[in-house]
N, C-alpha and C positions, 0 to 999 in steps of 0.2 A: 483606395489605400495602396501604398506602393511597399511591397515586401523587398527588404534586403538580407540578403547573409547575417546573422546576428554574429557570425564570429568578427564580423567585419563592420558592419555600420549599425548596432542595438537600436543606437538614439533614432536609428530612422525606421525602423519596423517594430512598432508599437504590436505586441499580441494579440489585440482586443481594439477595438474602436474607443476613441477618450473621450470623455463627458466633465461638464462641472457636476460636482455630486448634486446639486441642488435640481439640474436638469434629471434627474432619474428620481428628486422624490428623499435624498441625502441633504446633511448638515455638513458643512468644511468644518465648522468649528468642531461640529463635535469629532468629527475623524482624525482633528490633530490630536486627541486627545489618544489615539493610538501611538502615534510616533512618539505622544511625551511619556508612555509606559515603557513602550520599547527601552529606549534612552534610559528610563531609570532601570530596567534590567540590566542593561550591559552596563551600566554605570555602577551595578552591585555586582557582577562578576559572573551573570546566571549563564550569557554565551558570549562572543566575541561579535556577535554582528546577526544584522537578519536584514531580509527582503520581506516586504511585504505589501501585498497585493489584492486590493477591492474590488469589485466587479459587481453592478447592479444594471438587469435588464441588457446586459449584453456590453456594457459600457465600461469601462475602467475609470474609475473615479478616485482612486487612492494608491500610488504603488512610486514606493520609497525606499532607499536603502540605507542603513544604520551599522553604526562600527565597524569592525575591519573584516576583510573576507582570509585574511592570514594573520594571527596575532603575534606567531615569529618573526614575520616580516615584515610587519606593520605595514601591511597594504590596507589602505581601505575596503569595504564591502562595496559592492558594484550590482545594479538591476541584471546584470547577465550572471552573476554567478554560479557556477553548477556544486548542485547539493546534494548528497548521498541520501537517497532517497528509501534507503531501507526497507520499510511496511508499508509505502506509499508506493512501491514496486504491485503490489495485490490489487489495487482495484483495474490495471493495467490489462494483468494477468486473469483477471475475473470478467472481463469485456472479453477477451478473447476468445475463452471459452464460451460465452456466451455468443458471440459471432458465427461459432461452429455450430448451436445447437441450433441458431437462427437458420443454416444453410442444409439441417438435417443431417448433418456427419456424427450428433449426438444425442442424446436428452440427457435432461437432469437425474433420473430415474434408472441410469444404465448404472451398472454395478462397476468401482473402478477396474475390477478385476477383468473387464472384456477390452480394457484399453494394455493394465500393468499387469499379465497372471501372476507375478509374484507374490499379488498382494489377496489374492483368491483365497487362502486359507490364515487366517489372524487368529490368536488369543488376545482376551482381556484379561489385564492383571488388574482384580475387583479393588477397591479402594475402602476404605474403613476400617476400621480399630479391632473390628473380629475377623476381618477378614483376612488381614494380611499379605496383602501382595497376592493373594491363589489365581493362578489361572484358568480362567474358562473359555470355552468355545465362544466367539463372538456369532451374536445370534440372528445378526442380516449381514448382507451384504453393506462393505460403505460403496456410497453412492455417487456420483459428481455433486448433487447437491447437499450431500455431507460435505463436500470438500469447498464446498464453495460461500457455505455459510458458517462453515468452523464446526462440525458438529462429526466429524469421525473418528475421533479418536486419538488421531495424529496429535501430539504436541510439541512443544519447546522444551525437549529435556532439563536444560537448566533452571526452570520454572515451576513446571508442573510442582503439584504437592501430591504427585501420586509416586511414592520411592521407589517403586519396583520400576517403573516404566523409569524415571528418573537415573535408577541403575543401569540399565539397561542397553540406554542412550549412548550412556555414558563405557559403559564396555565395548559396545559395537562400533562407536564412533558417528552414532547417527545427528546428519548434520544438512545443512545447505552450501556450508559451507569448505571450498578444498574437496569435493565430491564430483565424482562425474554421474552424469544421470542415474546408468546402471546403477552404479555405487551406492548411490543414494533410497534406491528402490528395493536394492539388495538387504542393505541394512535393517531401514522399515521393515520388511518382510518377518525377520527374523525377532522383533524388537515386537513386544504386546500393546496391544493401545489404552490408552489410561480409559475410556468409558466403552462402554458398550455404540457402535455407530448409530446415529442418528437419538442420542438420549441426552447428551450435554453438551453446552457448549464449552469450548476451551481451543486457546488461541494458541496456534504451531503451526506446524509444517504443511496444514491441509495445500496454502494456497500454493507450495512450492511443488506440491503431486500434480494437484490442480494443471502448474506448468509442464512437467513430463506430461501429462494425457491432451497438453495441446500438441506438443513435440510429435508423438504418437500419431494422432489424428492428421496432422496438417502435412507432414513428414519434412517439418521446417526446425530449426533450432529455435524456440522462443523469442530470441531476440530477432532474429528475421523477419519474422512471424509479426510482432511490436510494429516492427521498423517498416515492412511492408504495408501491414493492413490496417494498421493505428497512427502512427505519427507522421508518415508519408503524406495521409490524404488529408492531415489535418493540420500541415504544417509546422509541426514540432519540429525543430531542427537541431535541438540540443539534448534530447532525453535519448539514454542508450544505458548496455550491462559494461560498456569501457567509453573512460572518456579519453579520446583521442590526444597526442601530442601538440597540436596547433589550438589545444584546449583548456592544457593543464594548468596553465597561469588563472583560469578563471574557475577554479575548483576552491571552495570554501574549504575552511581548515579549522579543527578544535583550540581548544588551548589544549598545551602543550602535557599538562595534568590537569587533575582533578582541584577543581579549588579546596575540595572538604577534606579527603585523602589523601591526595599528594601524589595519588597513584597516575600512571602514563596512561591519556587517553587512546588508543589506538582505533582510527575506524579502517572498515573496509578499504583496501587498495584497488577504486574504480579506474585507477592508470594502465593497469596488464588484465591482459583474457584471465577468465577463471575457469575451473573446469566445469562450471554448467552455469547456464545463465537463471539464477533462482530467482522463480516468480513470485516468491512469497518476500525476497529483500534485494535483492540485487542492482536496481539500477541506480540512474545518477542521472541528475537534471534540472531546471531552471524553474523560478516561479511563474514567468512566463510560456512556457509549456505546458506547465499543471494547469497553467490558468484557461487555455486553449481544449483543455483533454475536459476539463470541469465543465468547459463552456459546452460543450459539444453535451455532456452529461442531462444538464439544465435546459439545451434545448431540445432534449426528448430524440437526441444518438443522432444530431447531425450539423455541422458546421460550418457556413461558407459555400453551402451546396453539397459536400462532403458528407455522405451519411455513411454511420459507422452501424448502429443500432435500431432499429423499430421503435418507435413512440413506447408500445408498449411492452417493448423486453425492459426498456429502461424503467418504466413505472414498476413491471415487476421485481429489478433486482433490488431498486431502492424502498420496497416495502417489508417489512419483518416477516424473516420467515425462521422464529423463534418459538411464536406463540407461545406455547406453557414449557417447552424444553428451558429447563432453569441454567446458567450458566456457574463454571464451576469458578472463574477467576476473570481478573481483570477486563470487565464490563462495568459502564457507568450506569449507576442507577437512573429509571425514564429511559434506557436506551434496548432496541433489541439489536437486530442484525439481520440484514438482508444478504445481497451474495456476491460479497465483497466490502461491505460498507458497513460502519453502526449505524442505525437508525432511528431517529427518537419517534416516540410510540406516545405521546401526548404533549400539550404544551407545558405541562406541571412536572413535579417530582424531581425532574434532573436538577443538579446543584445550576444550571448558567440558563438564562436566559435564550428561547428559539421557539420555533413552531414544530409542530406535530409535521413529521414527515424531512423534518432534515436532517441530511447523511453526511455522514463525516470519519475521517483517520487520520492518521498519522504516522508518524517514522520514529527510528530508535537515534537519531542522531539531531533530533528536535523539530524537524518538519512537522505540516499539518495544515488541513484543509476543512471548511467546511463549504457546504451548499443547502440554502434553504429556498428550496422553490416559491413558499409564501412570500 
């Protein structure tokens, strides 16, 4: 296969090797029947365009683009377009870490506090109806694999349903976002965590700390770090925390408002540096990239000769490491959570159709991926 620049010839460096679906074991008929859901979503107003992209046994069997990739400018959508990747920024961020703990620069098990001392002494503000908001000494240490599986405490201030930590946030400014690393650590410090570490799950900032104790460890900026030892060897050419100027035409775009409200959609400005490159949202990148980082995933952390992971760092980060820790909010039932990924925990229960064992995320700007190794 002959790779080219994709800013320059897409149509000729294919991400994946292409197959008829039928040779891997697939229906054509039935996979149009994706493109014709698509079509009637944008043809109701749900987004302005999408990419999307099939991959069976290594092969690409489905990968089509639908509506426009600007709907002020009525450009079409394009297989190259780059998409603000939000939460789909985390599983990125969560191989990383895991690379280090591969090379012994960490374990799961180290306290974050030997990475961030700021975060050495925390309260919890206890949550329930008698309790009030009251804070108490938090009673371990959080840990890398608190941070890695969502279970320290950190959350999404504008979310949580825990008011005090919600307040809290909200006074200190604690954020991923317009933060410079210190800043960001500073804040956390001072700001109490909605559970006790390692007791609940709940989806926030873990994986953006996560990023500062790669920073720390590797004494790279994150995005270096990405760019060096992730998408370099594995050929990603378009996935970054800023998308460059000879790029910006192929950067996907909201509607202009909200169809329901009326309110102005505004995302992420992935055009200018920001002051930290947040590993829990921050990047910006192609379906074709995701599709290369998956593939590398699926074949047990190595691509093309490229190995990024161990057969079995990868089997362990995509197994639940939930078990009875209950979660407090937005988790799909049938699913736990491994470290970085959801992970379905049988074939039943969940609302959609999969097998036992497949992991999957997504982003705040409507991205999302799934991988099932069955």
């Amino acid at each position: 296969m002959r790779w080219a620049d994709v800013s320059v010839g897409f149509v000729d460096a294919q991400p994946l090797p292409v197959a008829k679906p039928e040779q891997v074991g697939l229906s054509s008929q039935r996979l149009e029947r994706v493109g014709q859901t698509v079509k009637v979503q944008i043809a109701n107003g749900r987004f302005p365009g999408a990419v999307v992209l099939i991959a069976r046994k290594g092969k690409i069997v489905y990968f089509e683009a639908f509506g426009q990739r600007d709907p002020v400018a009525n450009t079409p959508m394009s297989k190259d377009a780059i998409f603000r990747l939000y939460s789909m920024t985390k599983p990125f961020t969560s191989v990383a870490a895991m690379m280090l703990a591969e090379e012994g620069k960490l374990t799961l098990a180290d306290p974050v506090s030997k990475y961030l001392p700021p975060l050495a002494t925390l309260q919890v503000a206890v949550a329930g109806k008698d309790a009030d908001g009251k804070l108490v000494k938090a009673e371990h240490p959080i840990t890398i694999q608190d941070l890695l599986r969502h279970t320290s405490g950190f959350v999404y201030g504008p979310f949580t349903p825990n008011e005090r930590v919600k307040a809290a946030y909200s006074a200190l400014g604690v954020d991923w976002r317009d933060v410079t690393p210190a800043e960001q650590i500073e804040r956390l410090a001072q700001a109490p965590l909605a559970h006790q570490p390692g007791t609940v799950w709940e989806y926030g900032l873990s994986t953006d700390v996560l990023g500062r104790v790669v920073e720390k460890v590797s004494g790279m900026p994150l995005g270096a770090f990405l760019a060096e030892r992730i998408f370099a060897p594995l050929k990603i050419r378009d996935t970054a925390f800023i998308v460059p100027t000879e790029k910006v035409a192929r950067l996907a775009q909201p509607f202009p408002a909200d169809k329901e409200t009326g309110k102005p959609i505004t995302l992420l400005d992935v055009t200018v540096p920001q002051k930290s490159d947040a590993g829990g949202a921050g990047s910006a990148g192609t379906a074709a990239d995701y599709a290369r980082f998956l593939q590398m995933m699926l074949n047990g952390g190595q691509l093309d000769g490229a190995r990024v992971l161990s057969r079995a760092t990868v089997a362990y980060m995509t197994s639940d490491h939930l078990d009875t820790i209950k979660p407090a909010i937005l988790l799909a039932p049938g699913y736990g959570f491994g470290l970085g990924f959801a992970v379905r925990k049988g074939n039943g229960v969940a609302s959609v159709p999969g097998s036992t064992g497949e992991y999957n995320w997504g982003g705040a700007a409507g991205t999302g991926f799934w991988v099932d190794p069955k």
